[in-house]
C-alpha positions in Angstrom: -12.3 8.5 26.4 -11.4 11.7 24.3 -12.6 10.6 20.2 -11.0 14.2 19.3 -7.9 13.1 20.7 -5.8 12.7 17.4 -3.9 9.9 19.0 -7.1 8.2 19.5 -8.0 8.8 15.9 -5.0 7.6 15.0 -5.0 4.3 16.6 -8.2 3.7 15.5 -7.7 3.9 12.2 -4.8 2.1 12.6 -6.7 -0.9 13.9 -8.8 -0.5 10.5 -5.9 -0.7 8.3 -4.4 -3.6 10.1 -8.0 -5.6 9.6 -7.8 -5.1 5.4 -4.1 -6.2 5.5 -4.6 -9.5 4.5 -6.5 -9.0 1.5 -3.8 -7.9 -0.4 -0.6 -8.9 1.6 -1.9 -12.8 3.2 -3.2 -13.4 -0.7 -0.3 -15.4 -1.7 -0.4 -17.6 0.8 -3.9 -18.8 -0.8 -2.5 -18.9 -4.2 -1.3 -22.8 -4.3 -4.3 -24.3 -2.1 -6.9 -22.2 -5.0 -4.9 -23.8 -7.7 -4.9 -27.1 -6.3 -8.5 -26.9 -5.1 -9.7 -25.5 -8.4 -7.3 -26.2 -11.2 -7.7 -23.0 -12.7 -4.5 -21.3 -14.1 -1.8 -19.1 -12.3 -2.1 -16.2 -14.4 -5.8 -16.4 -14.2 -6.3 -16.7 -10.0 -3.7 -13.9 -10.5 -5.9 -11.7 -12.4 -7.9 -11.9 -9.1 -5.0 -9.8 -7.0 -5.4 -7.5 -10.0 -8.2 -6.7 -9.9 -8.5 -6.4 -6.2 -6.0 -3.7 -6.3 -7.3 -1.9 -9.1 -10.9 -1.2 -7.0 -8.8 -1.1 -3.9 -7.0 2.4 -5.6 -9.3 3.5 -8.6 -12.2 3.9 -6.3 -10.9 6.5 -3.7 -11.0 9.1 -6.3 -14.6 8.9 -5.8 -15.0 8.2 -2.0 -12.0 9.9 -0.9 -14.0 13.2 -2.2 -17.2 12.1 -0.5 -14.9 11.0 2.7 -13.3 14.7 2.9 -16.9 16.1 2.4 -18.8 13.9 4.9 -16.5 12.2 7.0 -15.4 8.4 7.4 -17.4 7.2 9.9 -20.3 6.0 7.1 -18.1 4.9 4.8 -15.7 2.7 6.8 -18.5 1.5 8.4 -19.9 0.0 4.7 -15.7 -1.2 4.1 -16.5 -3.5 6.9 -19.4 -5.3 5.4 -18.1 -5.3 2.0 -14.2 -6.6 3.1 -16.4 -9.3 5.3 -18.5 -10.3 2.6 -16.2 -10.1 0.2 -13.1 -11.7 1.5 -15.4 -14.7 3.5 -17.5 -15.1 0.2 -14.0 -16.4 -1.8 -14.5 -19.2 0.5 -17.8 -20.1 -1.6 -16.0 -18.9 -5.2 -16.8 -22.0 -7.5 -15.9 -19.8 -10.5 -12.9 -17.4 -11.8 -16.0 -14.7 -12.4 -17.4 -15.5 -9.4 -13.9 -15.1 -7.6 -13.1 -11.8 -9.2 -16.4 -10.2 -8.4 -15.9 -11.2 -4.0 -12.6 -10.1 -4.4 -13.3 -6.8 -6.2 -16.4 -6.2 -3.3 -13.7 -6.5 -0.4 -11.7 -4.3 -2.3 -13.8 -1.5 -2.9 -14.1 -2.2 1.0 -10.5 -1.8 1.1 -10.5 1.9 -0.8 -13.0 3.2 1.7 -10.5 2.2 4.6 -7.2 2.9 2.6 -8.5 7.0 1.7 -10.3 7.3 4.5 -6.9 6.5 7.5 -4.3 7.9 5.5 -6.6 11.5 4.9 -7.1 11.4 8.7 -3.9 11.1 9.5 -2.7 14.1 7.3 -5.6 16.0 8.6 -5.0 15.8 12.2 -1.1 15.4 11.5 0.0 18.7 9.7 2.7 19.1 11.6 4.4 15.5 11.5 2.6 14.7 7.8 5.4 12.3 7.2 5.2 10.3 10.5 1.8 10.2 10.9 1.2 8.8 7.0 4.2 5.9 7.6 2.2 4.7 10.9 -1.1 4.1 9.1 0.3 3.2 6.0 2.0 0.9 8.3 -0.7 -0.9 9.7 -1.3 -1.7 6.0 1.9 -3.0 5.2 2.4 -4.4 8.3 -0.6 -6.0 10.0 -0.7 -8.9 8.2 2.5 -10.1 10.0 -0.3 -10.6 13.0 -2.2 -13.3 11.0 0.5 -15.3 8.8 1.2 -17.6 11.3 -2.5 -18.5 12.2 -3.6 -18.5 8.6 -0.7 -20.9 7.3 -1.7 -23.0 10.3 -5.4 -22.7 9.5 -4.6 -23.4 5.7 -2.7 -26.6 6.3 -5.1 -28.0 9.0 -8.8 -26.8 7.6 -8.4 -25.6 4.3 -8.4 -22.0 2.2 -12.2 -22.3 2.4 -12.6 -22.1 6.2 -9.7 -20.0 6.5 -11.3 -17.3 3.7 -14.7 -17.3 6.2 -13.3 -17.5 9.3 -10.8 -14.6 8.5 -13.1 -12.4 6.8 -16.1 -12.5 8.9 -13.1 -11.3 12.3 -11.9 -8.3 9.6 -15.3 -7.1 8.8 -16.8 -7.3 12.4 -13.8 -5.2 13.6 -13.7 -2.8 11.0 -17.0 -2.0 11.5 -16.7 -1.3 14.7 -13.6 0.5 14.9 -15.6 2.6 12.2 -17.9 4.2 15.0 -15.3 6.3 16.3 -13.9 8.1 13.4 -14.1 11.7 12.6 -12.7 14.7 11.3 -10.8 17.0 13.5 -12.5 20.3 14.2 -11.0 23.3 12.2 -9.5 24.8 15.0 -8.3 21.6 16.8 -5.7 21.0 13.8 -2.7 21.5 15.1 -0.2 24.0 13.1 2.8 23.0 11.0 5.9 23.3 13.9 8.5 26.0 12.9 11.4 24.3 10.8 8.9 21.3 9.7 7.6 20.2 6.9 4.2 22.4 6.5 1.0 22.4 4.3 1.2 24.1 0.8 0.1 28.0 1.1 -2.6 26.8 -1.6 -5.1 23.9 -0.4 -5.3 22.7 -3.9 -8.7 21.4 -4.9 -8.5 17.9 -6.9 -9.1 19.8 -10.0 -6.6 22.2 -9.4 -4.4 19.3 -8.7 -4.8 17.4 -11.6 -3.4 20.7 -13.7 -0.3 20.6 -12.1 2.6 19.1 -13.9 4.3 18.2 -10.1 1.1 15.9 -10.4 2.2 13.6 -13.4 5.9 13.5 -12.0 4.5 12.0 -8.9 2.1 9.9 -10.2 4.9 8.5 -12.7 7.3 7.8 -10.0 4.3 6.6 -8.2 3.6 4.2 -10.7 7.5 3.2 -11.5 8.1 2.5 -7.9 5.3 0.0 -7.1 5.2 -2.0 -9.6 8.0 -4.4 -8.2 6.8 -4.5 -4.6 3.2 -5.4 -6.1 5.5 -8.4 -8.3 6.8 -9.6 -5.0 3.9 -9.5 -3.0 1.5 -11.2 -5.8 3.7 -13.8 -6.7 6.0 -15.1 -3.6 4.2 -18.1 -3.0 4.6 -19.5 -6.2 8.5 -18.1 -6.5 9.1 -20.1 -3.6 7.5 -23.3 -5.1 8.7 -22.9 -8.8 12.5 -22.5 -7.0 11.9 -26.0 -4.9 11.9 -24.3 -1.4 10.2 -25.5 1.2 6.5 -24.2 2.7 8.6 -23.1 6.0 10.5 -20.9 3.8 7.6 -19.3 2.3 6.2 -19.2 5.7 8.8 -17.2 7.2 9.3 -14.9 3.9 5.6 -14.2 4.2 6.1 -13.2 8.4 9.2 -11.2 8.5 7.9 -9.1 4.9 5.4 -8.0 6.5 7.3 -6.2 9.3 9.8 -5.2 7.3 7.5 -3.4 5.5 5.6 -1.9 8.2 9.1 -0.7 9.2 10.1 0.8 6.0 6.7 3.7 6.2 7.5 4.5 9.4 11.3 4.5 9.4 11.5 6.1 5.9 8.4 8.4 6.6 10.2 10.0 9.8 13.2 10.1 8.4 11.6 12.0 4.9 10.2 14.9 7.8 14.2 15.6 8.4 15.7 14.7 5.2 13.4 16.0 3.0 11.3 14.1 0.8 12.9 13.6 -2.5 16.5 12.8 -0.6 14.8 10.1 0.9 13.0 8.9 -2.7 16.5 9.3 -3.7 17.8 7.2 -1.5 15.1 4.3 -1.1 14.4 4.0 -5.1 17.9 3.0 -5.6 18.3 0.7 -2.9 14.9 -0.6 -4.0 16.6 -1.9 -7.6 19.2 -3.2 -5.7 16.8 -5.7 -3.4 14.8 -6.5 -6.7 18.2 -7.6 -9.0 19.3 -9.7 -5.6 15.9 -11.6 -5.3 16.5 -13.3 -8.6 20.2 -13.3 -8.1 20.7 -15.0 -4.7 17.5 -15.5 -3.7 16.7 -19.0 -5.5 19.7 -20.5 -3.8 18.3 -21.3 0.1 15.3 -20.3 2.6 17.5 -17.8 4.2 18.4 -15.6 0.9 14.7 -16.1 -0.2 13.5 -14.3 3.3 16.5 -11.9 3.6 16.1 -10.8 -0.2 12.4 -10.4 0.0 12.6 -8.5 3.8 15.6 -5.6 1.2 12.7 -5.4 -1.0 10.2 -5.1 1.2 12.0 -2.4 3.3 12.9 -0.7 0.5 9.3 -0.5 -1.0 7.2 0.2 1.7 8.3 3.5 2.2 6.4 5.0 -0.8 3.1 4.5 1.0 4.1 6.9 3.4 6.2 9.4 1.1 3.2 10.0 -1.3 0.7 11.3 0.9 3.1 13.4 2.4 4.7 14.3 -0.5 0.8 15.3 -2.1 0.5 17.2 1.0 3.1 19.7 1.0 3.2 20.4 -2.4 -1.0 20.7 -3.2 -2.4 21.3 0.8 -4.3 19.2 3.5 -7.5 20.5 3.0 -8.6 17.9 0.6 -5.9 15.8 1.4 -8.2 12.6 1.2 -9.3 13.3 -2.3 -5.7 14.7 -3.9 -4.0 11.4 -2.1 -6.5 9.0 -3.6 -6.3 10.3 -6.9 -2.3 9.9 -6.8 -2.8 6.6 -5.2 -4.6 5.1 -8.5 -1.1 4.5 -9.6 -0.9 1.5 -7.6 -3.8 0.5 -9.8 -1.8 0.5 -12.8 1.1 -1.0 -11.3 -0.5 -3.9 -10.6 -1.6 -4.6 -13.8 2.4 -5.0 -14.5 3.8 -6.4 -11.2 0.8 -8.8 -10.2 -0.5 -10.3 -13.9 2.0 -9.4 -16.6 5.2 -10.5 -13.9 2.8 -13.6 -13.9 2.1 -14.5 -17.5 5.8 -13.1 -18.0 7.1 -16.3 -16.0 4.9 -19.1 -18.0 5.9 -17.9 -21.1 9.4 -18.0 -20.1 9.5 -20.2 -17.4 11.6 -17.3 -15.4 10.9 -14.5 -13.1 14.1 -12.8 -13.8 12.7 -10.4 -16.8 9.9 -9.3 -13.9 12.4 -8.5 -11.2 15.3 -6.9 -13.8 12.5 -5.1 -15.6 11.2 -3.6 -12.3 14.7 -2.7 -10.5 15.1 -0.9 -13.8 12.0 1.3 -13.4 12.9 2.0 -10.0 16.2 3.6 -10.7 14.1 5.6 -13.1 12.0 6.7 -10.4 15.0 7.8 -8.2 16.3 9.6 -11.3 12.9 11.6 -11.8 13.5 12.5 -7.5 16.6 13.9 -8.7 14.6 16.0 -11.1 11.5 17.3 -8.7 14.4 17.9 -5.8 16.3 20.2 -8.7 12.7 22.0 -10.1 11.6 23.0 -6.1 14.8 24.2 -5.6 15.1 26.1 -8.5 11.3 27.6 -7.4 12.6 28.3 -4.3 15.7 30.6 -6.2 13.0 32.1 -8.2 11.0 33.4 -5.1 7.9 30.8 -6.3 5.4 29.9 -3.1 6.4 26.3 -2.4 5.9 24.1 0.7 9.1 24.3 3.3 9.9 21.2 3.5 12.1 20.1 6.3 16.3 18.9 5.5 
């Protein structure tokens, strides 16, 4: 067994991203048995997801520096005690503070696996950047899609308490495992950009560096525009499906086929951004993206099969940014501290959750709708896609100018 094989890397942190997939995509399906078990309000169990995802992104500013300076192994190897811990402890949550602070713990554990897979990917991937981030972001998006079935058998049989333990003590022990193996490739083991492929920045932009970039707060913008309706979606399914009368089959299925939809979308979208280019395939994705988001609320409510074939289009359609960001981050500012440049851009998410997992939430019991959420978001998308229009028009007009900018592959 070859660990500086960078399919071997790659797998294995593949196996680590598919273990913290449930924290933020199998939450839903615990959303009803909390509020039923508890009796606390929606809005407040979803301040929960919330908060999750803001120390799942606004961490890896911090250890996605430390991971590109000392390498993942350490640190994935903590993400496995604290997603454990964490996730197994909301078993044990007889409080909403109590709650929030478990869930925050696994997600800080989250961070640690999130920065640490997508950076080694880009670092031993330079020469298929846009592949190699859409498989791990994948396992992400995806993995989950392993589980549903068992945990919506294990929720209806034994409860969201045993199911929170049992679940979270299997994540943790694997990730913590898996964590042994991980490293850095050696400098001269990283293989060279491929002629006519996308290829690193001639700068390796520090973070700092980065962060004085205006190509920075288009990204991050777009970022942020783009995920806040998946993060709606994936917050709030469960209790779409119940407040529209469908069935727990209908959820179950929506909450299955998502998942591999999504999966699909980073890698489809992330090969298909190393031959398009990647702002044709923002272009492309964003607007389809507000489509799936007005057709949720439009034809979604009205059976099981729209409710899973609507959320599947927005799913598909939203996925893909996990895999055109990194890649994105690494042609324009370098792979060199790839880990660190990809987690500040990331924090985005953070925001966007505050918009698409609590205010789409207390948005719908103040008007007893989710249609201002899912219009409101569809709207910012085909912002987005308007701003891709914009940074495809400024690289090529640095390209006319002679300016040093990344070739990225059409």
């Amino acid at each position: 067994m070859n660990v500086n094989n960078r399919w071997f890397q790659l797998v294995a942190s593949l196996i680590a991203m598919i273990m913290i997939a449930n924290l933020q995509y199998a939450w839903t399906l615990f959303v009803q048995p909390l509020q039923a078990g508890t009796g606390w309000k929606l809005s407040d169990i979803q301040a929960a997801f919330t908060l999750f995802i803001l120390c799942q992104t606004w961490v890896q500013p911090l250890d996605g520096w430390l991971i590109d300076k000392l390498g993942p192994r350490g640190f994935i190897t903590a993400a496995g005690v604290l997603c454990g811990l964490g996730w197994a402890g909301m078993g044990y949550a007889t409080s909403l503070p109590m709650l929030y602070l478990l869930y925050c713990l696994a997600g800080v554990g989250a961070a640690f696996v999130y920065s640490g897979s997508i950076g080694s990917a880009l670092k031993w991937f330079k020469d298929r950047r846009g592949l190699a981030a859409g498989i791990m972001a994948a396992g992400f998006g995806g993995g989950t899609a392993l589980f549903i079935p068992f945990i919506s058998n294990m929720l209806a049989t034994s409860g969201y308490q045993q199911t929170f333990v049992t679940t979270g003590i299997l994540q943790g022990l694997v990730i913590t495992i898996v964590a042994q193996f991980l490293r850095h490739p050696p400098a001269e083991a990283a293989t060279a950009p491929a002629a006519g492929a996308a290829v690193s920045a001639k700068r390796q932009l520090t973070t700092m560096e980065m962060l004085r970039t205006p190509r920075f707060y288009q990204l991050y913008v777009m970022f942020l525009l783009m995920a806040t309706g998946g993060l709606l979606v994936t917050a709030n399914a469960g209790p779409m499906a119940r407040s529209w009368g469908l069935s727990a089959v209908a959820l179950t299925w929506a909450a299955t086929l998502s998942p591999i939809a999504n999966g699909a979308a980073r890698v489809t979208w992330g090969w298909a951004s190393d031959k398009l280019g990647r702002e044709n395939t923002m272009i492309i994705t964003f607007v389809l993206q507000a489509i799936a988001l007005f057709l949720v609320v439009a034809v979604g409510q009205t059976s099981a099969v729209m409710f899973s074939a609507t959320l599947v289009l927005v799913y598909f359609t939203w996925g893909q940014i996990y895999s055109l960001f990194p890649a994105t981050s690494g042609d324009y500012f370098g792979t060199k501290h790839a880990t660190s440049n990809y987690a500040v851009l990331y924090t985005a998410k953070g925001t966007a959750s505050i918009m698409g997992g609590w205010v789409g939430t207390m948005l719908y019991e103040q008007s007893g709708s989710w249609a201002m959420g899912f219009y409101g978001s569809a709207m910012m998308a085909l912002v987005a896609a308007v701003m891709a229009v914009g940074l495809k028009a400024s690289r090529k007009a640095e390209s006319g100018a002679g300016v040093a900018v990344p070739a990225v592959a059409k």
